[in-house]
SEBA-42331 format. One record per residue: x, y negated, z negated of N, C-alpha, C in turn. Coordinates in steps of 0.1 Angstrom, whole numbers, plus 2048, in hexadecimal, padded with zeros to 3 digits. Atoms other than C-alpha are relative to their C-alpha. Layout:
<tipas>
XYZXYZXYZ
...
</tipas>
This chain:
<tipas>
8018097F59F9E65BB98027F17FC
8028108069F2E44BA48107FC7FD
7F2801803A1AE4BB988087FA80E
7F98027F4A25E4EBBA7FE7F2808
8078107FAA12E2DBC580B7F57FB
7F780B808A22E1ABAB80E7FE7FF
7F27FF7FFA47E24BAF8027FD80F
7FB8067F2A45E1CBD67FC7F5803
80280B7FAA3ADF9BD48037F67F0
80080A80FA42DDCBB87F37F8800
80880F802A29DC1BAD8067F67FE
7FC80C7FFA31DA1BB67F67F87FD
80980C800A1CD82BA68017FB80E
7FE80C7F6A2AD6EBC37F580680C
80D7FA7F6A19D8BBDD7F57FB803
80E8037FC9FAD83BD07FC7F3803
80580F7FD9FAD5FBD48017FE80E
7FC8017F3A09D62BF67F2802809
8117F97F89E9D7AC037F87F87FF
8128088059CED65BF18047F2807
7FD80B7F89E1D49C017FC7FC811
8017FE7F29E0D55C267EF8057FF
8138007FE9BAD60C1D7F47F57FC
80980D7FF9ACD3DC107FF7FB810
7FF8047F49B2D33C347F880880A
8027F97F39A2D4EC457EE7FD7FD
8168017FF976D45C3C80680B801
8097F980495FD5DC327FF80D80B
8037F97F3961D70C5380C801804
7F47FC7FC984D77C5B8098077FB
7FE7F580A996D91C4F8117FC7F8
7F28058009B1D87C3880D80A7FE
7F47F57FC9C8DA5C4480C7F4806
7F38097F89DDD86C5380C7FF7F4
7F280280A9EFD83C3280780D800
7F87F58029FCDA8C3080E7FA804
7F88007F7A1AD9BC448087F37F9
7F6810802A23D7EC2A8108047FD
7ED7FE800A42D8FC1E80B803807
7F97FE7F3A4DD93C4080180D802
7FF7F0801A4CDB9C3F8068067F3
7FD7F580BA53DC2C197F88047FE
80E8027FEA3CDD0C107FB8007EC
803805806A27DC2BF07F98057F8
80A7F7805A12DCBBD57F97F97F7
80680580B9F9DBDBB87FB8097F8
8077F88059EEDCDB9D7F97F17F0
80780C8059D2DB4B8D7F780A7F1
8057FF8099C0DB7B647FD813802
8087F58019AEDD7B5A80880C7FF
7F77F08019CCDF1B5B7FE80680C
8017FA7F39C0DFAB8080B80F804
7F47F47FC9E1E0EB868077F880C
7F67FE7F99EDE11BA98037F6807
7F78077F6A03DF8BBE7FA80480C
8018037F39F5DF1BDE8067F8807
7FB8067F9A08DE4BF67FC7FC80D
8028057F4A08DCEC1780880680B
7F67F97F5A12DD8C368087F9809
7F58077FAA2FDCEC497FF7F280A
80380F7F4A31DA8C5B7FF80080A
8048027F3A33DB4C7A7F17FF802
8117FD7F8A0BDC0C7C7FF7F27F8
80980E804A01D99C717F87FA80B
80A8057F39E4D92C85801808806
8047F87FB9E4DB6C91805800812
8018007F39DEDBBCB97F37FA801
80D8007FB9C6DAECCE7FA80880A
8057FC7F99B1DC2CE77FD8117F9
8017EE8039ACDE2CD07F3801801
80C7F980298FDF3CD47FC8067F5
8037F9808979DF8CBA7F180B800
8107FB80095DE0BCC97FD80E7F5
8007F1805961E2ECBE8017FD7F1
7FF80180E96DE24C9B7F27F97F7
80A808805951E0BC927F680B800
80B7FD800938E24C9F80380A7F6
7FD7F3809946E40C8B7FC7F97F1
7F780480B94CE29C697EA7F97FE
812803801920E1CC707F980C7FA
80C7F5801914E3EC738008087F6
7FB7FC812926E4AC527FC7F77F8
80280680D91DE33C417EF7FD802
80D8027FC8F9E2EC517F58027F2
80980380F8DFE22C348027FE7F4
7F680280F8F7E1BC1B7FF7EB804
80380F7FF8EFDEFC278127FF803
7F18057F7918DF1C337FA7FA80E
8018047F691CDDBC4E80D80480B
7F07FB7FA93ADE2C688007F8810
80480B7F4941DC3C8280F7FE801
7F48057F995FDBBC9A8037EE7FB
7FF80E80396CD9AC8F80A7F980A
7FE8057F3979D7ECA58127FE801
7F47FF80099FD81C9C80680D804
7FD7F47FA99CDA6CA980180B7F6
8027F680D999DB9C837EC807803
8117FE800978DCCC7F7FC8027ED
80380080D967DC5C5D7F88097FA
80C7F9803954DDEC487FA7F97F4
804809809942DCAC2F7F380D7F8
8087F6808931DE2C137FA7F97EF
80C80980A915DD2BFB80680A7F0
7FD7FA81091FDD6BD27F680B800
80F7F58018FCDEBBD380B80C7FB
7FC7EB80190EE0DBDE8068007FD
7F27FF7FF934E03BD48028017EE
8017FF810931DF9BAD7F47FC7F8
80C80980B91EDF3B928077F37F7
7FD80C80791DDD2B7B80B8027F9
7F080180993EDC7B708078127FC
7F67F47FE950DEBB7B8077FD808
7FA7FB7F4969DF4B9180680B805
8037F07FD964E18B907F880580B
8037FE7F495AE23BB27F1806801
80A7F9801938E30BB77FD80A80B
8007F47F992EE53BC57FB7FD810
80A8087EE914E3DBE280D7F9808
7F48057FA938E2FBEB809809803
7F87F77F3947E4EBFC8027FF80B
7FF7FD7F493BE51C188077F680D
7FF80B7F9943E30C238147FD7FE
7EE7FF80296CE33C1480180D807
7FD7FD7F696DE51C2280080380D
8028007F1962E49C4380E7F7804
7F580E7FD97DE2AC4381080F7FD
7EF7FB80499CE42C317FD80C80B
7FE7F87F9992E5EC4F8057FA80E
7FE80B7F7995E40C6780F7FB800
7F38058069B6E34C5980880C803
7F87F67F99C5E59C5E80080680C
8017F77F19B8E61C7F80C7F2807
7F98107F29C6E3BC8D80E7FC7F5
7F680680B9EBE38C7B8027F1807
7FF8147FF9EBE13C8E7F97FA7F8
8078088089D0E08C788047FE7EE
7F98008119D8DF7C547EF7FA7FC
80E8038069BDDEBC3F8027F47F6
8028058099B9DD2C287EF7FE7FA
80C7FD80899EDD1C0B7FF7F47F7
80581080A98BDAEBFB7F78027FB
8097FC808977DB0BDE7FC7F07FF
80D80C806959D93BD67F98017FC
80B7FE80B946D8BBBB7FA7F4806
80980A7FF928D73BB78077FB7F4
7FD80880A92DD57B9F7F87FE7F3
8017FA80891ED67B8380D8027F6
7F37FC80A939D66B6380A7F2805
7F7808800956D54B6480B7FE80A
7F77FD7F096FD4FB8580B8047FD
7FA7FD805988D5BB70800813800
8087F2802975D80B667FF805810
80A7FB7F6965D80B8880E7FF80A
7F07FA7F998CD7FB9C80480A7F8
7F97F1805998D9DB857F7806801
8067F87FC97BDADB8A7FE80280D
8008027F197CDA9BB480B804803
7F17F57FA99FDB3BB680080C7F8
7FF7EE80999BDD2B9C7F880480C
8087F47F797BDDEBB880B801809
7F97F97F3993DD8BD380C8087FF
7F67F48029B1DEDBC47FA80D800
80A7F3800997E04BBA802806811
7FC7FC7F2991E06BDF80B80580A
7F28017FB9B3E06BEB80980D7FB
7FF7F18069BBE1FBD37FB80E801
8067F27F999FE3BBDF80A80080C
7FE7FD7EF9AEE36C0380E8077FF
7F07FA8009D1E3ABF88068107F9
8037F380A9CBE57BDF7F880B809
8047EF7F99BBE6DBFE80A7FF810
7F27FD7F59DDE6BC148017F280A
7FB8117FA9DCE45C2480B7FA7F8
7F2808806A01E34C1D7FE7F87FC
8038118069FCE16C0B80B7FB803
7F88087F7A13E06C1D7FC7FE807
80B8047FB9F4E02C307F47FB7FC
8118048069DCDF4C1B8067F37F8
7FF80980A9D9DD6C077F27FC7F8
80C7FF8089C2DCDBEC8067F07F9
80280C8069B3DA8BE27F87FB7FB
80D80A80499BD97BCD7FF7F0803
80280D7FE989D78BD77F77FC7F6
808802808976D75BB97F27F67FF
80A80E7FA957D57BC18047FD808
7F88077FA96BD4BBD77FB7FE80D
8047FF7F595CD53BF77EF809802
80D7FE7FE935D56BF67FD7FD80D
80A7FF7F691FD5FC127F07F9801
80E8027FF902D58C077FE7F87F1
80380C8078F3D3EBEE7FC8087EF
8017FB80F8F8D48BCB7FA8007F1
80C80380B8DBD36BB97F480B7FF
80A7F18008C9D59BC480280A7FF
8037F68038C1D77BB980C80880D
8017F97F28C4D87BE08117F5804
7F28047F48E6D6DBEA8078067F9
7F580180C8F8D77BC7802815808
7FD7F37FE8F3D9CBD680780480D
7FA8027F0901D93BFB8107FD7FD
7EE809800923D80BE980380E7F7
7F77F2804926DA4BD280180980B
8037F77F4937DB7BED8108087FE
7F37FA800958DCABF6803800810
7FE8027F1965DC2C1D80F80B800
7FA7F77FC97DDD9C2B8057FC80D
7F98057F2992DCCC4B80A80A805
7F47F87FB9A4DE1C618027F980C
7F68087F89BFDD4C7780680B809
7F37F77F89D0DE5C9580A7F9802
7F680A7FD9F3DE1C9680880380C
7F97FC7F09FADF4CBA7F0804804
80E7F97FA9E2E06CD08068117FC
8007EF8059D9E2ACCB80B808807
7F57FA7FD9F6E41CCE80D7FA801
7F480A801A11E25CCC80A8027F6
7F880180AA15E2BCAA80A8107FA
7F97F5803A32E49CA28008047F4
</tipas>
């Protein structure tokens, strides 16, 4: 599968500057699925330090900035109750994406980006979600606390989120639907002189975008 990933998408440097471009702009709270759509519909890919493997790609320029008016009742409630006590959060955001925000706790351990077993339930609740709704794309942002170097701590934030990007794609989601970014320090939530904020900024967010309404898409 990791073969196949990587023969249907290139890595482009430029890609990634493009994404992390259109996602400095978006704060801490907006999902930066707006960039998928910088290469106007090629579709893109990064493959950042560590040997990660597979090419993930962006999804086409038309879905930039998605739709508005989708409903996310049913999916949100579904994407809570799977993941219910695992400290995931899962919240509608104001550009119309709905964010799932999943705490380092369950996702990795210190300086990995080897997936942890407490982090099933919660991918696959998202990649059952992604094959039931073919409108929906996903993008995936990895954040560290500022611990180490900002250098270490962006290859390590985009390795979790290929990581991530990589489970979803590897259990039958197109990656031509997904994209995967590190924000490395870059975007803290919470105040990093602490113990308890440094554990709020290690996280893994998950944004899903509709790019029609249900059944639109062929």
């Amino acid at each position: 599968m990791k073969m196949k990933l990587l023969t249907r998408l290139s890595a482009f440097a430029v890609a990634g500057a493009l994404v992390a471009g259109c996602a400095s702009q978006q704060g801490t709270n907006t999902a930066v699925g707006t960039g998928v759509g910088a290469a106007t519909g090629a579709g893109i890919g990064a493959i950042f330090g560590g040997g990660k493997g597979a090419a993930i790609g962006a999804a086409t320029g038309a879905a930039v900035g998605g739709i508005t008016g989708y409903n996310w009742q049913a999916i949100r409630n579904k994407i809570s109750g799977d993941s219910k006590g695992t400290g995931t959060q899962v919240t509608e955001q104001q550009d119309g994406s709905l964010k799932v925000n999943i705490p380092n706790s369950i996702s990795f351990d210190t300086n990995s980006y080897a997936i942890k077993p407490s982090f099933d339930p919660v991918l696959n609740s998202v990649t059952q979600t992604l094959q039931q709704h073919p409108e929906l794309i996903a993008s995936v942002v990895g954040h560290t606390d500022n611990t180490g170097t900002a250098a270490y701590n962006q290859t390590l934030s985009q390795n979790r989120a290929q990581s991530v990007a990589s489970y979803i794609a590897s259990h039958g989601v197109p990656a031509q639907r997904l994209s995967a970014q590190g924000m490395g320090q870059n975007q803290p939530i919470a105040d990093n002189s602490t113990e308890a904020g440094r554990a709020q900024n290690r996280r893994v967010e998950i944004y899903l975008r509709a790019t029609a309404q249900p059944g639109q898409v062929q």
